[in-house]
N, CA, C and O atoms as a GROMACS GRO file, in nm:
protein
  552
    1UNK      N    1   0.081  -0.118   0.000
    1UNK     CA    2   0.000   0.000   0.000
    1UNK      C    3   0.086   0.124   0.000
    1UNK      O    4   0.198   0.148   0.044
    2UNK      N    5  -0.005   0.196  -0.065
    2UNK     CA    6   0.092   0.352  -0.093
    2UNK      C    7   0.019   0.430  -0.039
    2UNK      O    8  -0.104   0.426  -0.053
    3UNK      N    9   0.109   0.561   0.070
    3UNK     CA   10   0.041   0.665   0.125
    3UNK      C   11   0.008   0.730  -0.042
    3UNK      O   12   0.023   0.699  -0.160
    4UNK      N   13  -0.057   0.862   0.058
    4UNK     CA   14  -0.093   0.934  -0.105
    4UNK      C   15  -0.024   1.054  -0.073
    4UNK      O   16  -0.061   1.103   0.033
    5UNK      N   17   0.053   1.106  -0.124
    5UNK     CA   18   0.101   1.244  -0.142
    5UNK      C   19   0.020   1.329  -0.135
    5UNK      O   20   0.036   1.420  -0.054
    6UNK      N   21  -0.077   1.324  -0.210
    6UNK     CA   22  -0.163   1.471  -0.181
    6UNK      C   23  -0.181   1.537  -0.058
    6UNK      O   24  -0.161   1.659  -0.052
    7UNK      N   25  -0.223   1.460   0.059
    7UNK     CA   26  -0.244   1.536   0.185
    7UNK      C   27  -0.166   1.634   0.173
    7UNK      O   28  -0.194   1.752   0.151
    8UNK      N   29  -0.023   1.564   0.196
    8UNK     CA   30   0.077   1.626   0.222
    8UNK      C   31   0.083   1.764   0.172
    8UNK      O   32   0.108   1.861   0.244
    9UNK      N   33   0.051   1.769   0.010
    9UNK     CA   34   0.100   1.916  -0.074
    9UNK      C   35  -0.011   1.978  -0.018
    9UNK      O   36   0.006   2.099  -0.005
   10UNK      N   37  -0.122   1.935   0.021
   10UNK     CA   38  -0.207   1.990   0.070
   10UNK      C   39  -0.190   2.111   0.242
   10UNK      O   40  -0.207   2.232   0.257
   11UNK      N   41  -0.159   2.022   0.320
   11UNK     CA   42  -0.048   2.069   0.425
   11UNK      C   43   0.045   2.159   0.404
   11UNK      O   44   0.105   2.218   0.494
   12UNK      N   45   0.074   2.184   0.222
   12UNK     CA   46   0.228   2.321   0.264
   12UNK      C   47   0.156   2.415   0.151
   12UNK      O   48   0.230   2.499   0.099
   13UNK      N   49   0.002   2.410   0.102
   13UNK     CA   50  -0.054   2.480   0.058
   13UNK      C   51  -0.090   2.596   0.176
   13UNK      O   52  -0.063   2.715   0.192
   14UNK      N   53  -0.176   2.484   0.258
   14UNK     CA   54  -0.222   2.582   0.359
   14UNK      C   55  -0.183   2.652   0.424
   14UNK      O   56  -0.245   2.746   0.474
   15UNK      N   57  -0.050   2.617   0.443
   15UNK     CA   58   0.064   2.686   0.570
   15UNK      C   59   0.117   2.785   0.466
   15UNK      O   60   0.162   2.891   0.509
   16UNK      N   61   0.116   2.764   0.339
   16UNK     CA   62   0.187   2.890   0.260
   16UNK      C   63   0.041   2.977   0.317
   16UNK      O   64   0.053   3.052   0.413
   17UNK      N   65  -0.088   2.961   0.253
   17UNK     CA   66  -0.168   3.040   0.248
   17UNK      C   67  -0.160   3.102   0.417
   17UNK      O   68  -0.180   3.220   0.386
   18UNK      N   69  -0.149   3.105   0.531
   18UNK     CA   70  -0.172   3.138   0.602
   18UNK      C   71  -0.038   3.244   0.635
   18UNK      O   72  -0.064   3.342   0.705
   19UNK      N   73   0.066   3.231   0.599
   19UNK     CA   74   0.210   3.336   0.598
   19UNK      C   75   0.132   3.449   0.550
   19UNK      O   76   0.045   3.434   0.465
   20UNK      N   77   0.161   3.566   0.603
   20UNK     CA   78   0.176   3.694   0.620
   20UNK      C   79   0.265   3.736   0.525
   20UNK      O   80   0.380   3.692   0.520
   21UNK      N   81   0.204   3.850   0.419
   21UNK     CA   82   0.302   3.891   0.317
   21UNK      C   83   0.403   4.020   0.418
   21UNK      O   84   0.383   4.100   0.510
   22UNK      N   85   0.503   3.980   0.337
   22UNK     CA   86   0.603   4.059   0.412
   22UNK      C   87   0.600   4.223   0.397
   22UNK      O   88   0.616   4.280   0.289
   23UNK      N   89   0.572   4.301   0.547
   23UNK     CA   90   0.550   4.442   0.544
   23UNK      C   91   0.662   4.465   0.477
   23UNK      O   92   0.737   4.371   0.456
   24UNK      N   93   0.696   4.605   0.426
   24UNK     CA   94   0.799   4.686   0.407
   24UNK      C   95   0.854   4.749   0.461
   24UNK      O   96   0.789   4.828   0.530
   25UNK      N   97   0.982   4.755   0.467
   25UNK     CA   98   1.040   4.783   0.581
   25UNK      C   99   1.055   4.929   0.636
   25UNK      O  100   1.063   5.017   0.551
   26UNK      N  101   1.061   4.964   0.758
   26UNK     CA  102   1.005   5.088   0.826
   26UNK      C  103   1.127   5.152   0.808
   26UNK      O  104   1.232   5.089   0.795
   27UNK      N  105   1.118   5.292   0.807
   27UNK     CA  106   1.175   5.386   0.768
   27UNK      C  107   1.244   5.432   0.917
   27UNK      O  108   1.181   5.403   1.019
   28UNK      N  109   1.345   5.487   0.929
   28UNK     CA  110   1.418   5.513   1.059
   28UNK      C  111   1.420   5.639   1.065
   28UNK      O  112   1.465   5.709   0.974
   29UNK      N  113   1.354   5.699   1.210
   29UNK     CA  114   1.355   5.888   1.205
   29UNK      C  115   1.474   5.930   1.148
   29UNK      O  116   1.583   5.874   1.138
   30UNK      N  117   1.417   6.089   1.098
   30UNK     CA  118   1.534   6.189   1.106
   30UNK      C  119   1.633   6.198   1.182
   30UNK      O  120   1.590   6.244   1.287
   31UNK      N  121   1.763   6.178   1.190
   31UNK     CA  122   1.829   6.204   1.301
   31UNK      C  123   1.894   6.336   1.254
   31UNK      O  124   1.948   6.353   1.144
   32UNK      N  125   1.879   6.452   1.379
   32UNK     CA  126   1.920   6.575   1.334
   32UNK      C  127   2.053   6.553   1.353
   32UNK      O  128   2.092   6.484   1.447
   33UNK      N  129   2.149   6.622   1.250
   33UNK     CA  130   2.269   6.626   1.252
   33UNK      C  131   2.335   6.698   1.379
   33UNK      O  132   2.316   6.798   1.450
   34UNK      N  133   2.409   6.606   1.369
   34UNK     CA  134   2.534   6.579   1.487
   34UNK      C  135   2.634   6.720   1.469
   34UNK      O  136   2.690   6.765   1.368
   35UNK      N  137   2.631   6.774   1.637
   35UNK     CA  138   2.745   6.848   1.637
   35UNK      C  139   2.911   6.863   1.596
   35UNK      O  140   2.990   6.791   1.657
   36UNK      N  141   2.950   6.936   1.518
   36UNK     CA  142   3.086   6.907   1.534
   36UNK      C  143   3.178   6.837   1.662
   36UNK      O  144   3.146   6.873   1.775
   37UNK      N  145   3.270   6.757   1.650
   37UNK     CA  146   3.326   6.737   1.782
   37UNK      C  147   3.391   6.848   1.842
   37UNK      O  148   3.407   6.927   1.748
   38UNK      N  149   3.442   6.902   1.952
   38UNK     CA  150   3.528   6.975   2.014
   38UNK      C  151   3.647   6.922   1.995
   38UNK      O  152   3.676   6.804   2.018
   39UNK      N  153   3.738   7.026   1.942
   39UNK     CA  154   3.895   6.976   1.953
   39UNK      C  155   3.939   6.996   2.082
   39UNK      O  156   3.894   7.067   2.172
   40UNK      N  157   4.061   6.903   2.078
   40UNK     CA  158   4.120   6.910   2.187
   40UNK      C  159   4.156   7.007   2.268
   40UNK      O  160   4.145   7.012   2.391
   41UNK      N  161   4.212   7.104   2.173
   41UNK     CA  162   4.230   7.237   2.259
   41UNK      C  163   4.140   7.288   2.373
   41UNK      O  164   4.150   7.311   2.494
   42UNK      N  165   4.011   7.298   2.237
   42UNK     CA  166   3.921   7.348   2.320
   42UNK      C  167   3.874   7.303   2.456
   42UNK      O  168   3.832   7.370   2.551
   43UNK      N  169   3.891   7.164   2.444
   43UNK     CA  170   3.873   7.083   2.561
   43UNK      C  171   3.935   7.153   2.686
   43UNK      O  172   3.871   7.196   2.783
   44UNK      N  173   4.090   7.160   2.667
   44UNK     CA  174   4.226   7.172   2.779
   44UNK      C  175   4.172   7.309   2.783
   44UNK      O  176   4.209   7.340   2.896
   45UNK      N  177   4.103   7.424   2.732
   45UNK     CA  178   4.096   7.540   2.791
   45UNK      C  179   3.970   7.513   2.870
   45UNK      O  180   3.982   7.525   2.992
   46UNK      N  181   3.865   7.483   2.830
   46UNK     CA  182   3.708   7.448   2.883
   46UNK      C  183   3.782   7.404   3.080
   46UNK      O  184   3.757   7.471   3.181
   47UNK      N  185   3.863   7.288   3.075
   47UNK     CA  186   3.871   7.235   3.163
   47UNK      C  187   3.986   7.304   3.258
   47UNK      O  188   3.986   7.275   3.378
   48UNK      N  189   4.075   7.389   3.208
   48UNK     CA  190   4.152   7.498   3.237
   48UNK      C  191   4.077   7.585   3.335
   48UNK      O  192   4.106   7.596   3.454
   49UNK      N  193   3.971   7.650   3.268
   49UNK     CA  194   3.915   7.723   3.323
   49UNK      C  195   3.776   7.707   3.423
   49UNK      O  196   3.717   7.793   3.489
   50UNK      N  197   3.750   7.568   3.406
   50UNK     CA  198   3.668   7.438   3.543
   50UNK      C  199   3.728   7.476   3.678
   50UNK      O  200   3.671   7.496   3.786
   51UNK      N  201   3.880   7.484   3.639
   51UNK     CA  202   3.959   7.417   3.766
   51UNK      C  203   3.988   7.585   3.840
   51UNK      O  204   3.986   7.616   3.959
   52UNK      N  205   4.003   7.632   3.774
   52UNK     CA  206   4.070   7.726   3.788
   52UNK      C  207   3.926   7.844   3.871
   52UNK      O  208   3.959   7.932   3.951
   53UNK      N  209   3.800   7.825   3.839
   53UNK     CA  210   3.682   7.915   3.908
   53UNK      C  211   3.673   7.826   4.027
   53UNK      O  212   3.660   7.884   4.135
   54UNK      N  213   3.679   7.675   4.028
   54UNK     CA  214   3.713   7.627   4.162
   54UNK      C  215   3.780   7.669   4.267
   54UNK      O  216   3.722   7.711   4.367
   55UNK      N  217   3.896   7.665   4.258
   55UNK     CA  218   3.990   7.671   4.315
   55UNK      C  219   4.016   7.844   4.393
   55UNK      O  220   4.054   7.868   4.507
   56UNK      N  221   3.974   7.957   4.265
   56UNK     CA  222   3.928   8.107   4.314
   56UNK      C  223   3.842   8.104   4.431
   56UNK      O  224   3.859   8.152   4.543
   57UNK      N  225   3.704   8.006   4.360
   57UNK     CA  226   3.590   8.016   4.461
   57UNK      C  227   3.601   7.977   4.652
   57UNK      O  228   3.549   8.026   4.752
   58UNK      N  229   3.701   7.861   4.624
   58UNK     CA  230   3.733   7.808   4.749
   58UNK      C  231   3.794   7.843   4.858
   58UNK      O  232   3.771   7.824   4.978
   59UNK      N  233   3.944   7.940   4.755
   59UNK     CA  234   4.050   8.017   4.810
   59UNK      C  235   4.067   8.171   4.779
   59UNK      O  236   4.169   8.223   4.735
   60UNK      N  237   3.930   8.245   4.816
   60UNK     CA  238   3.899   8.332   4.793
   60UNK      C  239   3.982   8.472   4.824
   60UNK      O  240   3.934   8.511   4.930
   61UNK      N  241   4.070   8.554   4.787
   61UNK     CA  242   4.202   8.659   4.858
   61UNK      C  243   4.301   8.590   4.895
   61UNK      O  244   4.398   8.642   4.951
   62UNK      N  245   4.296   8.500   4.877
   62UNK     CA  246   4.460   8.397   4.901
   62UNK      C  247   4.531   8.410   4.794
   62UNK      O  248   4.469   8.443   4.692
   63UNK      N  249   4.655   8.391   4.785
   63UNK     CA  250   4.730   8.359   4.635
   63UNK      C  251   4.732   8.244   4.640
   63UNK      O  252   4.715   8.187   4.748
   64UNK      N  253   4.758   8.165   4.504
   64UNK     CA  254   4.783   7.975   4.516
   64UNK      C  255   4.847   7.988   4.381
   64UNK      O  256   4.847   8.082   4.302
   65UNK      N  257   4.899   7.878   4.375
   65UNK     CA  258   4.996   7.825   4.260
   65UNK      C  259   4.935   7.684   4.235
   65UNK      O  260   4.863   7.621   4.313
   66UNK      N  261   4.993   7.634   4.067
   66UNK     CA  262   4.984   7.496   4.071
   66UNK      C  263   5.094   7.436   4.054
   66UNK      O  264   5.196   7.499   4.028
   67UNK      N  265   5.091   7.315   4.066
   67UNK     CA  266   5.181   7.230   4.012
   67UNK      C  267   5.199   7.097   3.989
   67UNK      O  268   5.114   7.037   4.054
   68UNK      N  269   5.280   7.010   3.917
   68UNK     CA  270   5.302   6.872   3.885
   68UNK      C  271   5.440   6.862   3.950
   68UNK      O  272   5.542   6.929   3.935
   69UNK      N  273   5.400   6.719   4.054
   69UNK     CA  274   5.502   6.634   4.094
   69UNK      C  275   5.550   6.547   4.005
   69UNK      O  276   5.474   6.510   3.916
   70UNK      N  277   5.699   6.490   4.010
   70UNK     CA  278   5.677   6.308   3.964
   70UNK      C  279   5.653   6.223   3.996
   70UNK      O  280   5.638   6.126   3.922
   71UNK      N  281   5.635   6.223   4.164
   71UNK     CA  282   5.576   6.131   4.282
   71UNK      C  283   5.448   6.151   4.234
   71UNK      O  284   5.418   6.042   4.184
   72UNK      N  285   5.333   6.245   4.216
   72UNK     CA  286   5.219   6.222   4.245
   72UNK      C  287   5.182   6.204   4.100
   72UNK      O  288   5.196   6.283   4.007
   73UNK      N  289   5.136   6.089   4.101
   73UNK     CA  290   5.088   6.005   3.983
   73UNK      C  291   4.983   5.916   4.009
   73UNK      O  292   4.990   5.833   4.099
   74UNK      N  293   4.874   5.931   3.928
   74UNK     CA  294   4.771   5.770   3.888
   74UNK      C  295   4.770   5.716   3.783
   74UNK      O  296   4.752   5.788   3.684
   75UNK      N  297   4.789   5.578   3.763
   75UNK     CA  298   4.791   5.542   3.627
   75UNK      C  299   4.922   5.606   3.591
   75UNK      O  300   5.016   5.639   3.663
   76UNK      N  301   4.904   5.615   3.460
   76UNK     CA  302   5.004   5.739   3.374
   76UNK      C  303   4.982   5.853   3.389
   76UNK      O  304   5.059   5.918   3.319
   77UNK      N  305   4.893   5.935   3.463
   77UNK     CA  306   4.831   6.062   3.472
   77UNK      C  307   4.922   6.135   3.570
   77UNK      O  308   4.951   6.065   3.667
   78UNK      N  309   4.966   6.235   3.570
   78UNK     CA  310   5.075   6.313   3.659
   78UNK      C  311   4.957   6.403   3.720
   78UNK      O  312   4.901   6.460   3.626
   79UNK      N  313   4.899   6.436   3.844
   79UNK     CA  314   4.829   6.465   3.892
   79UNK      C  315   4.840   6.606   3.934
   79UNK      O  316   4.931   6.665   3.992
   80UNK      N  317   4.702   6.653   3.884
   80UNK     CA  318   4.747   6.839   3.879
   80UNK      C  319   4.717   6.841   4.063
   80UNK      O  320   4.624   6.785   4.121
   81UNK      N  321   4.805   6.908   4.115
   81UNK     CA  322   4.806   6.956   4.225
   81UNK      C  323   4.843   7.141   4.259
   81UNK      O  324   4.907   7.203   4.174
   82UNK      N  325   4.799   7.206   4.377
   82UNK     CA  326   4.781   7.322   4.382
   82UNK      C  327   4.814   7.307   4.480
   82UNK      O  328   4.822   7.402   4.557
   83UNK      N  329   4.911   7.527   4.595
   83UNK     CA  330   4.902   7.519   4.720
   83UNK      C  331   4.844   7.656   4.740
   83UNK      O  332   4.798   7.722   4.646
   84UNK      N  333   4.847   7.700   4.878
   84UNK     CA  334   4.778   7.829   4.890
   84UNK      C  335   4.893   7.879   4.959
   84UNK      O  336   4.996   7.811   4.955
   85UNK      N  337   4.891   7.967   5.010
   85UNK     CA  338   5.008   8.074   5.001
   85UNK      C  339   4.980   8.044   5.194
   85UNK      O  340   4.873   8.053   5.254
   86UNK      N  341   5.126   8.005   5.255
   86UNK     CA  342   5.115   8.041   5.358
   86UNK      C  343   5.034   7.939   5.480
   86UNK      O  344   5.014   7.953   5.601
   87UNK      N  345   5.002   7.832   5.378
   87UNK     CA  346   4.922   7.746   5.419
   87UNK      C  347   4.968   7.595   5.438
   87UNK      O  348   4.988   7.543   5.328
   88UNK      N  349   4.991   7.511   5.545
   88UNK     CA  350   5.093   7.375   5.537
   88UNK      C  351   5.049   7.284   5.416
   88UNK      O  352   4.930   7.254   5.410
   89UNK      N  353   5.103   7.255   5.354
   89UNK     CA  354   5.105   7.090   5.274
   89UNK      C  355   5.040   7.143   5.122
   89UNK      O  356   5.097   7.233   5.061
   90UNK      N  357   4.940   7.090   5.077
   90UNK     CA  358   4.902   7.090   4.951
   90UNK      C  359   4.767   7.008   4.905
   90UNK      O  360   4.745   6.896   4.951
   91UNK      N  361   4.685   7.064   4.820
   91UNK     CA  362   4.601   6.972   4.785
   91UNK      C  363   4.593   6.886   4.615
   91UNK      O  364   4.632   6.933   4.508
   92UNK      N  365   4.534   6.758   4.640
   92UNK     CA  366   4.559   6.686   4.497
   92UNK      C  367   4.424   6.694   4.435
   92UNK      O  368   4.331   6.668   4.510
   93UNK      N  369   4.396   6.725   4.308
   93UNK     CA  370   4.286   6.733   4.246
   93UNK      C  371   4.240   6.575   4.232
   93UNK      O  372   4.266   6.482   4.308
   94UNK      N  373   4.141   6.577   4.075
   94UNK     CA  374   4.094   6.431   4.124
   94UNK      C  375   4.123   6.410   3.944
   94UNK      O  376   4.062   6.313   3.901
   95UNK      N  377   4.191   6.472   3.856
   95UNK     CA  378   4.235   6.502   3.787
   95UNK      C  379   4.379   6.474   3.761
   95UNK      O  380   4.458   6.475   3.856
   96UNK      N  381   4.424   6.445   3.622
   96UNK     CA  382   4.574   6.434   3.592
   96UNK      C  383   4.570   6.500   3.432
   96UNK      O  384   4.472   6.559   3.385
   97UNK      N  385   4.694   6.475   3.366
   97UNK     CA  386   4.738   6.520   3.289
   97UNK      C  387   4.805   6.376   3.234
   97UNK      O  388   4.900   6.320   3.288
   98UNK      N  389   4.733   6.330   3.111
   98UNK     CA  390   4.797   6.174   3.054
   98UNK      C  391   4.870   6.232   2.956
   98UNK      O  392   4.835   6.234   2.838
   99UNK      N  393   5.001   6.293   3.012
   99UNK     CA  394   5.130   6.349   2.885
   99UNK      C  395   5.259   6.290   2.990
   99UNK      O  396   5.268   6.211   3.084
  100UNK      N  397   5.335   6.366   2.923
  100UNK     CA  398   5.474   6.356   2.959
  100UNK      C  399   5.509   6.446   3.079
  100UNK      O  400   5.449   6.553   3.079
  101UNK      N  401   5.579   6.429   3.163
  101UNK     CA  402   5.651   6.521   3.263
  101UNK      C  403   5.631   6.660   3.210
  101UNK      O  404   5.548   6.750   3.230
  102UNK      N  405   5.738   6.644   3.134
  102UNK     CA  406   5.745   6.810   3.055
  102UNK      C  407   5.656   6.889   2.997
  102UNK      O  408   5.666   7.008   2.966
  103UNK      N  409   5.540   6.790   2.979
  103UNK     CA  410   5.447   6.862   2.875
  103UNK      C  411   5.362   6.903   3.007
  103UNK      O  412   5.320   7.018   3.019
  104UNK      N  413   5.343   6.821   3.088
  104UNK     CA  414   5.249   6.857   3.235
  104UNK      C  415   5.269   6.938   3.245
  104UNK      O  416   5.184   7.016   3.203
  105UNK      N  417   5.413   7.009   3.318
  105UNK     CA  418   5.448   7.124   3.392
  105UNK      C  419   5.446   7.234   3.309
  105UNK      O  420   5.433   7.348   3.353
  106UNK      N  421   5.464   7.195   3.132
  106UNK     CA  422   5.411   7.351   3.084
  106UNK      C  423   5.278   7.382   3.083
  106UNK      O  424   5.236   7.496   3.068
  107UNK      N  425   5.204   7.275   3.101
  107UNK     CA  426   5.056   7.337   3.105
  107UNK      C  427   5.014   7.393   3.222
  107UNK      O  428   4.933   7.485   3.237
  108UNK      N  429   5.085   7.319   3.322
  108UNK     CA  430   5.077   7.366   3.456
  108UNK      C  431   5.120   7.544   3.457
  108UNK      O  432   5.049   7.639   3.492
  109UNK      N  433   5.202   7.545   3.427
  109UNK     CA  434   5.284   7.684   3.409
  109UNK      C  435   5.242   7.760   3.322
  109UNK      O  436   5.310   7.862   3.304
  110UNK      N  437   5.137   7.745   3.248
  110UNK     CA  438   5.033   7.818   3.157
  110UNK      C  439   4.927   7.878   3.231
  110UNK      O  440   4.869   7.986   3.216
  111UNK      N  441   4.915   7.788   3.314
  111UNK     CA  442   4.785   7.782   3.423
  111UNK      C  443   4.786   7.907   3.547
  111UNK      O  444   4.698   7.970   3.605
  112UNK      N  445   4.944   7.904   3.551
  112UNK     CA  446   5.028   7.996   3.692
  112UNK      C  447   4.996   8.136   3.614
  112UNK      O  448   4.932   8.231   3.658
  113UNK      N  449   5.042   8.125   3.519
  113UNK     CA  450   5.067   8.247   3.385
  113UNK      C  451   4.916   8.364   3.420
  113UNK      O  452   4.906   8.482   3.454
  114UNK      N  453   4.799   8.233   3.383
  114UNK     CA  454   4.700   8.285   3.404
  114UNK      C  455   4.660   8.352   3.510
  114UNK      O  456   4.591   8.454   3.496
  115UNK      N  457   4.684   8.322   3.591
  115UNK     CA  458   4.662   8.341   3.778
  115UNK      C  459   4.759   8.452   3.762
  115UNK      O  460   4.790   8.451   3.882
  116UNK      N  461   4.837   8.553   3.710
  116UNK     CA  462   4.958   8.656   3.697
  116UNK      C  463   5.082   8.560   3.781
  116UNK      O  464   5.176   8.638   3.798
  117UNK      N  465   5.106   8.468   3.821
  117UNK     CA  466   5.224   8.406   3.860
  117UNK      C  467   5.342   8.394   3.728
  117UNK      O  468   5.342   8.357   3.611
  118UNK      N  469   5.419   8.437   3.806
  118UNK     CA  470   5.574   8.406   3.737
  118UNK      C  471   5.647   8.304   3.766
  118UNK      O  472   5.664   8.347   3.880
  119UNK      N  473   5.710   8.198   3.767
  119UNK     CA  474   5.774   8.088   3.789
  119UNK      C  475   5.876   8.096   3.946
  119UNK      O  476   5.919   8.001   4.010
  120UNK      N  477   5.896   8.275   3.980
  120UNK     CA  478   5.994   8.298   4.130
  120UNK      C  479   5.890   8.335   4.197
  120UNK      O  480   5.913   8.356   4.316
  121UNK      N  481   5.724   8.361   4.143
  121UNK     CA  482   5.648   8.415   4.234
  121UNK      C  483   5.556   8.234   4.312
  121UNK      O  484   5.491   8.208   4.414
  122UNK      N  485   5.602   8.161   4.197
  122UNK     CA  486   5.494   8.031   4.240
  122UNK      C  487   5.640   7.958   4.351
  122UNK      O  488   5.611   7.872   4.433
  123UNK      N  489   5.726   7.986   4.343
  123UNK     CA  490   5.874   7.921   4.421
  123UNK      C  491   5.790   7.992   4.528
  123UNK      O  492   5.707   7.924   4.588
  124UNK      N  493   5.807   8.144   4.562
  124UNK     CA  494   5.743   8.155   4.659
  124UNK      C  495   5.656   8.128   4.763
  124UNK      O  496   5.664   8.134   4.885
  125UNK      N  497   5.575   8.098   4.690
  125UNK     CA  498   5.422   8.031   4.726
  125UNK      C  499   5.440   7.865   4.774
  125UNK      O  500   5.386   7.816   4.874
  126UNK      N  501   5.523   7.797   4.686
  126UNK     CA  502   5.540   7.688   4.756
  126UNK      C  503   5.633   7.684   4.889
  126UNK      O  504   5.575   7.649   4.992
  127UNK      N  505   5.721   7.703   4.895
  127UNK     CA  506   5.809   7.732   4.984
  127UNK      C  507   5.707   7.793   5.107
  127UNK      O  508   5.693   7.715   5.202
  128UNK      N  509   5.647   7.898   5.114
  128UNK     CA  510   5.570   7.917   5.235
  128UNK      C  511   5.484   7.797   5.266
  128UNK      O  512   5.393   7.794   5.349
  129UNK      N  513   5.501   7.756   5.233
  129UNK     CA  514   5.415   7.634   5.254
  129UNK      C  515   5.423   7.534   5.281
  129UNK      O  516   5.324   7.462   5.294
  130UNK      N  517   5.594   7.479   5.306
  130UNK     CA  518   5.642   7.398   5.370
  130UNK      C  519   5.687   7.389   5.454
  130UNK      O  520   5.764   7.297   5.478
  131UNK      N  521   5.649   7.512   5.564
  131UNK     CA  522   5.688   7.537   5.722
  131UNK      C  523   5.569   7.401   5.805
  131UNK      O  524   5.481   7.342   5.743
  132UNK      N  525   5.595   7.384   5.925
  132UNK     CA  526   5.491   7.309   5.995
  132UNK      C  527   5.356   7.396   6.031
  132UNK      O  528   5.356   7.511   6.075
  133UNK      N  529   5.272   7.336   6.011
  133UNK     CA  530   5.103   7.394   6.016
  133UNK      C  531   5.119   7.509   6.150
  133UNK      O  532   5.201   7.491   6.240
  134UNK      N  533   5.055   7.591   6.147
  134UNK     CA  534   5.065   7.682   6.239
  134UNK      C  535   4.968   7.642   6.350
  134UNK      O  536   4.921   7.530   6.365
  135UNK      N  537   4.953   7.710   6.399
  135UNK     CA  538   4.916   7.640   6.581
  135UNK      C  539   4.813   7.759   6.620
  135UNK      O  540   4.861   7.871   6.631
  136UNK      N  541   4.666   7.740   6.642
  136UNK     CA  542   4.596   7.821   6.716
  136UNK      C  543   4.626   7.838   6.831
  136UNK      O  544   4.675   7.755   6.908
  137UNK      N  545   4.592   7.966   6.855
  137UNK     CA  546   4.599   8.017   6.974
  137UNK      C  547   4.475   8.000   7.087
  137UNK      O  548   4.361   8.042   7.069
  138UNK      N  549   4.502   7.959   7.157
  138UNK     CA  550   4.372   7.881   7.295
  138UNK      C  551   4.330   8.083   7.333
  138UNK      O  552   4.247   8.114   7.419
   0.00000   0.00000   0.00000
């Protein structure tokens, strides 16, 4: 005995007939054009001048300087650090500089520039600042 084929074609008739003709495919919004990127520069001044209304705001009639150690490092990042005039020790930002030694301390020294510091006026400034913390008076 022989099955019969027909069922069968019958079976991939129906299942064709029941497929869903294929929608067309949807169109993807407008996307409004994209800003230019910021160059780098622009970046190092933007963030130049972040640090720098900080640091005014905090240490308000004080003088301060900045500077890069070679000790104070994260990662590869040479860590911008600042002092205040007259004041023990130093504080570390949360910030670095991913360059070279040399290239740090000129930006650093761009930074002093800005603040009217001269390179014997920021010596100054550090140097007061490495006496022992001063001592209230009871």
């Amino acid at each position: 005995m022989r099955t019969k084929t027909v069922a069968s074609s019958k079976k991939k008739t129906a299942a064709v007939a029941k497929k869903k003709p294929l929608a067309a495919p949807k169109k993807k919004p407008a996307v409004p054009a994209k800003e230019k990127p910021v160059s780098l520069a622009k970046q190092k001044l933007e963030l130049h001048k972040q640090v720098m209304e900080f640091v005014r705001s905090a240490f308000k009639k004080r003088r301060m300087a900045y500077f890069v150690s070679a000790d104070e490092r994260k990662g590869r990042a040479y860590i911008m650090c600042f002092v205040v005039e007259n004041e023990s020790g130093f504080y570390k930002l949360d910030w670095g500089w991913h360059c070279g030694l040399a290239e740090a301390q000129a930006e650093t020294a761009l930074m002093n520039k800005k603040l009217g510091l001269d390179e014997e006026e920021v010596n100054k400034i550090m140097i007061s600042t490495m006496g022992p913390a001063a001592r209230k008076k009871k």
